[in-house]
BAKOLDREN-842196 format. One record per residue: x, y, z of N, C-alpha, C, O in turn; residue number from 1; residue in one letter. Coordinates in pm, whole numbers, plus 50000, padded with zeros to 5 digits. Layout:
BEGIN
(rec (X Y Z) (X Y Z) (X Y Z) (X Y Z) NUM "A")
...
***
This chain:
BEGIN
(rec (61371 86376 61507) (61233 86350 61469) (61226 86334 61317) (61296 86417 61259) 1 "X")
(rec (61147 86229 61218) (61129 86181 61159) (61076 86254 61068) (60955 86255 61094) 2 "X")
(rec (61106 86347 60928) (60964 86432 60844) (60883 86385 60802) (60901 86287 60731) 3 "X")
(rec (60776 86428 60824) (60664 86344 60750) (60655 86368 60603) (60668 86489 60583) 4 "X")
(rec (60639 86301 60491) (60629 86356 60349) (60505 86416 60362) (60422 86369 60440) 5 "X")
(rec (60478 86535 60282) (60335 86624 60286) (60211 86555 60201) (60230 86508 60088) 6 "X")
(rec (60090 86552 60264) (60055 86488 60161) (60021 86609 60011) (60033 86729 59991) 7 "X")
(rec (59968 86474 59921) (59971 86558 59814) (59866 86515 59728) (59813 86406 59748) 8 "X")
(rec (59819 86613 59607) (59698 86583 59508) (59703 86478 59470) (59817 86455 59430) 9 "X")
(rec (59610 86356 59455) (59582 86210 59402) (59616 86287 59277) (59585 86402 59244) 10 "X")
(rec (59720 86155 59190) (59773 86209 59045) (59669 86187 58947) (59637 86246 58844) 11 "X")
(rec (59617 86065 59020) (59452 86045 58889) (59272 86077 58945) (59232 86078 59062) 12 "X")
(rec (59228 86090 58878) (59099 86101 58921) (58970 86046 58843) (58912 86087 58743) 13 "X")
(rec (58944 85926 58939) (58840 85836 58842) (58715 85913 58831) (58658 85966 58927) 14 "X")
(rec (58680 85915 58724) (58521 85978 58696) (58408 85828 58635) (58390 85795 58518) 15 "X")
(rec (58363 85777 58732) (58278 85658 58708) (58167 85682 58632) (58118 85592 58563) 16 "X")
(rec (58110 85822 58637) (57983 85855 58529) (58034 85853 58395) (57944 85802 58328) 17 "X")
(rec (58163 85890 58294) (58211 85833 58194) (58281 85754 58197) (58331 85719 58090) 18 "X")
(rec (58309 85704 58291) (58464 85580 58283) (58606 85613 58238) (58691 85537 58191) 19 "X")
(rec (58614 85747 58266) (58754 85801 58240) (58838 85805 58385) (58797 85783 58499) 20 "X")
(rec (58957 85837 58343) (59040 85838 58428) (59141 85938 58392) (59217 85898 58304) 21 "X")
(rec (59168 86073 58440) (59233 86189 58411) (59353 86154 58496) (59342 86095 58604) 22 "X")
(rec (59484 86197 58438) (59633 86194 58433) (59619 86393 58482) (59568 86492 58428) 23 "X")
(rec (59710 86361 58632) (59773 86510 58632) (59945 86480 58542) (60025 86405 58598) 24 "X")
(rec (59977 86532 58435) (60093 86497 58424) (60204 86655 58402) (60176 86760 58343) 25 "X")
(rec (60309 86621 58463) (60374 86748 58371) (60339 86803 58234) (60351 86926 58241) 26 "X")
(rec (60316 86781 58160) (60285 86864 57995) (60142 86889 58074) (60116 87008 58092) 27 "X")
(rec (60058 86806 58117) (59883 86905 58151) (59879 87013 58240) (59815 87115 58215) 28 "X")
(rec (59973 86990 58387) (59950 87109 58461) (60077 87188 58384) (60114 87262 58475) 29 "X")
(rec (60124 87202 58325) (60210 87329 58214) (60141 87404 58146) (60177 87520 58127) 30 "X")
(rec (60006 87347 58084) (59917 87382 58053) (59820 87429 58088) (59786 87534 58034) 31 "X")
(rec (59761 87387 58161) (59679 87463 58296) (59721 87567 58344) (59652 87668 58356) 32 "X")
(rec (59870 87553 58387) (59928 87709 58429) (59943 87810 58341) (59947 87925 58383) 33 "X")
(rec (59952 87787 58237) (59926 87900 58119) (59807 87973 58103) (59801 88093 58076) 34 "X")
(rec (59682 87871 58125) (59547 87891 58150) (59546 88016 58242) (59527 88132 58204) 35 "X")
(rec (59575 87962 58409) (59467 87983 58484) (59609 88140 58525) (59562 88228 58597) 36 "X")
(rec (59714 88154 58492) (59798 88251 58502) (59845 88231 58665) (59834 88119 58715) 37 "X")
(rec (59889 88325 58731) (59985 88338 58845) (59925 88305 58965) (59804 88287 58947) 38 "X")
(rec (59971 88285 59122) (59901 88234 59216) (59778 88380 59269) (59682 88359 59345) 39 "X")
(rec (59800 88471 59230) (59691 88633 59267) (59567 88534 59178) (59461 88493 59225) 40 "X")
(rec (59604 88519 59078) (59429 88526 59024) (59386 88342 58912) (59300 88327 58825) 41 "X")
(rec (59484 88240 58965) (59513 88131 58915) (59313 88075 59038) (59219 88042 58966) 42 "X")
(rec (59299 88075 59121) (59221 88023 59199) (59081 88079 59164) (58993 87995 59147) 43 "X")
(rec (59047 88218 59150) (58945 88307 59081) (58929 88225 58949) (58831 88152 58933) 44 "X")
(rec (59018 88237 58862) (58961 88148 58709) (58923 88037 58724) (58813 88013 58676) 45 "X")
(rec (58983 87945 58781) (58939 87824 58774) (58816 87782 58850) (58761 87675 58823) 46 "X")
(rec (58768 87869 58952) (58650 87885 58993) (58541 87954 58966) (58427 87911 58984) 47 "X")
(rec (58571 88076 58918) (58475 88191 58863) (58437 88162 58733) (58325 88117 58707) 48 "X")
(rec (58541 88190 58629) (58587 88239 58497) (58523 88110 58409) (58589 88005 58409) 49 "X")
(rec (58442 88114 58361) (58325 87999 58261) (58419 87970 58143) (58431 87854 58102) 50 "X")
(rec (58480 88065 58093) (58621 88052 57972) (58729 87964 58034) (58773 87868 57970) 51 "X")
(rec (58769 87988 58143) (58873 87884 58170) (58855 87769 58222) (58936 87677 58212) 52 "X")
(rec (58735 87763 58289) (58667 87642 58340) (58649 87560 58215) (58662 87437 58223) 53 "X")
(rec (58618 87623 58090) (58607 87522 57961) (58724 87519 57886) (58698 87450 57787) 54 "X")
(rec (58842 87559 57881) (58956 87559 57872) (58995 87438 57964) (59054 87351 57899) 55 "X")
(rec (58983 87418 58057) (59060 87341 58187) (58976 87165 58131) (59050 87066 58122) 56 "X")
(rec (58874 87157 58111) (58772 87092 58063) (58834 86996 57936) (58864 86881 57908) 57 "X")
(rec (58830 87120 57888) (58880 87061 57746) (58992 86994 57731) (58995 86882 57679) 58 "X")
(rec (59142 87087 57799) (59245 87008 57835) (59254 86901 57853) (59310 86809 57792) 59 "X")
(rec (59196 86909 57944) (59212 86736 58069) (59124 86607 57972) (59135 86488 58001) 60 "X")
(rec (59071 86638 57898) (59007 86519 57811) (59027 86540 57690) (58949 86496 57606) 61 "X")
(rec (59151 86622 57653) (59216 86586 57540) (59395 86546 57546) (59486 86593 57614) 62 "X")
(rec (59391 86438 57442) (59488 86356 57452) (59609 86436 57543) (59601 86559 57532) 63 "X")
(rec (59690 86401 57608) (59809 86462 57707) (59944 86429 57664) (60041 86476 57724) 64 "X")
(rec (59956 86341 57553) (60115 86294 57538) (60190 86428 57457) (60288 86403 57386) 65 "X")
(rec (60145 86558 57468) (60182 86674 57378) (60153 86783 57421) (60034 86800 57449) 66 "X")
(rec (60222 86865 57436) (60143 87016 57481) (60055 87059 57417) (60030 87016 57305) 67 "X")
(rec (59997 87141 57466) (59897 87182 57306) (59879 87355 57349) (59853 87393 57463) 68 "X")
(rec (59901 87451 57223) (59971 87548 57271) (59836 87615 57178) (59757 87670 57254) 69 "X")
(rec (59817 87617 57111) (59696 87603 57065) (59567 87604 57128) (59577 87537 57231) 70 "X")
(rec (59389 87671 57109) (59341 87631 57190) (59245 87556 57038) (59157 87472 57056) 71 "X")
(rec (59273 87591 56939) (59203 87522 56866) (59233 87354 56863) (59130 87288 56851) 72 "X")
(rec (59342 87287 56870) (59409 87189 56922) (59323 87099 57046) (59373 86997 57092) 73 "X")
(rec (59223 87137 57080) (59224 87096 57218) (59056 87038 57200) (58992 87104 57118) 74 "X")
(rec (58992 86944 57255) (58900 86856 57176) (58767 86966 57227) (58756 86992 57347) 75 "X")
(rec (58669 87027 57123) (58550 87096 57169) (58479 87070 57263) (58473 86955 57306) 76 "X")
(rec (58412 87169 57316) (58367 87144 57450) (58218 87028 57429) (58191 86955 57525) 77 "X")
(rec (58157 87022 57338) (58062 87004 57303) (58047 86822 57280) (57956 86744 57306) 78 "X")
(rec (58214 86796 57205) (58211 86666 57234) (58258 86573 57332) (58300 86457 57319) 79 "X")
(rec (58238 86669 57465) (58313 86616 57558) (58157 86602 57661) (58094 86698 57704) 80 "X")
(rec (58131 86494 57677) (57986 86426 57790) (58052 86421 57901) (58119 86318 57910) 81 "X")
(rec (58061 86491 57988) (58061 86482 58127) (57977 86567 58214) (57975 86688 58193) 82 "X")
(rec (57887 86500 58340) (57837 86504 58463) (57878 86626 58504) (57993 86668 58516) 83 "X")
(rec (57760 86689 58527) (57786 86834 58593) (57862 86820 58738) (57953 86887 58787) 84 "X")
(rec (57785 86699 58792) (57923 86680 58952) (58013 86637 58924) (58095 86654 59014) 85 "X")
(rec (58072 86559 58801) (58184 86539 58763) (58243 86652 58709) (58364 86669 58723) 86 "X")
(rec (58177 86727 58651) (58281 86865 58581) (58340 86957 58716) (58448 87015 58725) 87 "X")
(rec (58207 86946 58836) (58271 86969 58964) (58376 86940 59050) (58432 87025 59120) 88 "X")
(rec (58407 86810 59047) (58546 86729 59093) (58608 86742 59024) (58713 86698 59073) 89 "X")
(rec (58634 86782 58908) (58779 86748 58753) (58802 86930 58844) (58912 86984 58857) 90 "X")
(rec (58711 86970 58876) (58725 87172 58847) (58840 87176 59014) (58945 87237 59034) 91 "X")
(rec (58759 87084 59108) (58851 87096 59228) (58909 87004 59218) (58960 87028 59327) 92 "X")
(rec (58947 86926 59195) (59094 86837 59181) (59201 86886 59122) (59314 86846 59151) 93 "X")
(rec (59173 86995 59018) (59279 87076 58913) (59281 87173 58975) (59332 87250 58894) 94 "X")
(rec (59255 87243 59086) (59239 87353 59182) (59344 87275 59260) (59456 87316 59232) 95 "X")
(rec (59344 87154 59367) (59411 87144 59424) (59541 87091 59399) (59634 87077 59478) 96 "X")
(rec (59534 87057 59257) (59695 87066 59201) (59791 87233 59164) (59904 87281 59152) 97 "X")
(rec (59669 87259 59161) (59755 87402 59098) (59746 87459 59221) (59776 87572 59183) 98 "X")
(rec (59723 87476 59383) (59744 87505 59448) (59849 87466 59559) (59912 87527 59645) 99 "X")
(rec (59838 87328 59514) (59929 87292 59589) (60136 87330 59534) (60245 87330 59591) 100 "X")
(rec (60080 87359 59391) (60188 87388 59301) (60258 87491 59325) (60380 87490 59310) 101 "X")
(rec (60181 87616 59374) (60204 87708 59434) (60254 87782 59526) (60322 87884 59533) 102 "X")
(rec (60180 87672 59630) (60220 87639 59791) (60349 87614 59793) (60422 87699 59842) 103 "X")
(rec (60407 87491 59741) (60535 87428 59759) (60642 87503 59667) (60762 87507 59695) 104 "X")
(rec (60571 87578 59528) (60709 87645 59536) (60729 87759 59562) (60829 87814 59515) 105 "X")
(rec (60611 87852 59673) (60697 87951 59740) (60711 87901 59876) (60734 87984 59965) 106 "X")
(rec (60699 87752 59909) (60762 87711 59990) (60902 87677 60001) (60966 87672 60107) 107 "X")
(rec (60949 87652 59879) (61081 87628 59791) (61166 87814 59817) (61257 87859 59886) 108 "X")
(rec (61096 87852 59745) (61149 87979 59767) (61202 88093 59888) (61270 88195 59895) 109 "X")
(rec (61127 88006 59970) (61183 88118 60110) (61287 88010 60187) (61351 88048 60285) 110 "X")
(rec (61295 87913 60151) (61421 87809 60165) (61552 87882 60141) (61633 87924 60224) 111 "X")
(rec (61552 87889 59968) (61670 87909 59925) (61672 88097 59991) (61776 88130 60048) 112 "X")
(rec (61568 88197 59978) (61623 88300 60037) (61662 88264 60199) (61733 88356 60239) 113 "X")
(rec (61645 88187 60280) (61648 88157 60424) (61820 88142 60403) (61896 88199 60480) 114 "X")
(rec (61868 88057 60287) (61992 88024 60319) (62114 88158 60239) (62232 88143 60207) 115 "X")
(rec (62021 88289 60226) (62118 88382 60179) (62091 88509 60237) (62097 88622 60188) 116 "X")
(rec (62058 88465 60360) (62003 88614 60444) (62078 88772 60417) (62028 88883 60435) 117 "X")
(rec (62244 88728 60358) (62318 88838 60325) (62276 88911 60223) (62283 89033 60224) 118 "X")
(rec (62230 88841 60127) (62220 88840 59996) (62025 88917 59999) (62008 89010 59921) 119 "X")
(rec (61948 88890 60054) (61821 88916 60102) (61809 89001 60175) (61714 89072 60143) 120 "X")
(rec (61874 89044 60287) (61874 89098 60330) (61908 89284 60299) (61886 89384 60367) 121 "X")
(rec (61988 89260 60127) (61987 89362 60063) (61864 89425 59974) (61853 89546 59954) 122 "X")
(rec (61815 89373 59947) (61689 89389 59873) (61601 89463 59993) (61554 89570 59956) 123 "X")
(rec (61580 89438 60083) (61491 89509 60210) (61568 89653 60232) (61521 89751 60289) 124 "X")
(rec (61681 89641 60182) (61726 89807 60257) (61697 89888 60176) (61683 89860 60057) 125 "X")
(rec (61681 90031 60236) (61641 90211 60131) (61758 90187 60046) (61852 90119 60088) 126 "X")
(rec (61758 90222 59965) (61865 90260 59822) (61910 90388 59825) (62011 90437 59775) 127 "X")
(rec (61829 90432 59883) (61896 90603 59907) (62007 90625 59948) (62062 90539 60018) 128 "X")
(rec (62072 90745 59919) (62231 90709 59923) (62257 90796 60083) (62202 90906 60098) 129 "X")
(rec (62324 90749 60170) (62343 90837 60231) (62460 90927 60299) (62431 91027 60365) 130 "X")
***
């Protein structure tokens, strides 16, 4: 039987109320993941958290050919005009990249432990000596 490839997050996302067009690229979601921190509480910020939601904001509509490690670096929120339902789609489209990011690599991960059950299988036992 044939695998199907999984599908996956559209890499761009047209926003027709400014006429932009946002790039998921390696250097942005590197950045984002710094943001929004680990898969426990990466989904809470980017939904809850008003600081990272304008962090995430800011990112994505400032230039991408560079990391920016910096948050002063990163273009103010103020000169950035975008559509409150558009700030809604940029907020879940960057949700479902960073989730899906997640997904696949502790999908990755129970792979490579699958192929060392010896090796895994030590970590599960008492340490106690007996």
């Amino acid at each position: 039987m044939a695998k199907t490839k999984p599908n996956r997050p559209e890499k761009q996302l047209e926003l027709p109320e400014t006429g932009r067009t946002l790039t998921m690229t390696y250097l942005m979601m590197n950045d984002i993941l710094r943001y929004v921190g680990g898969p426990d509480e990466a989904m809470e910020q980017i939904m809850m958290n008003q600081s990272t939601r304008d962090v995430i904001i800011r990112r994505l509509f400032t230039d991408n050919n560079k990391p920016i490690e910096k948050l002063e670096d990163l273009d103010p929120i103020e000169d950035i005009n975008i559509d409150i339902f558009e700030m809604d789609d940029v907020l879940s489209w960057t949700l479902e990249h960073v989730a899906y990011f997640f997904m696949k690599t502790a999908e990755k991960i129970q792979a490579v432990v699958a192929k060392y059950p010896e090796i895994s299988g030590e970590k599960t036992t008492s340490s106690s000596p007996s």
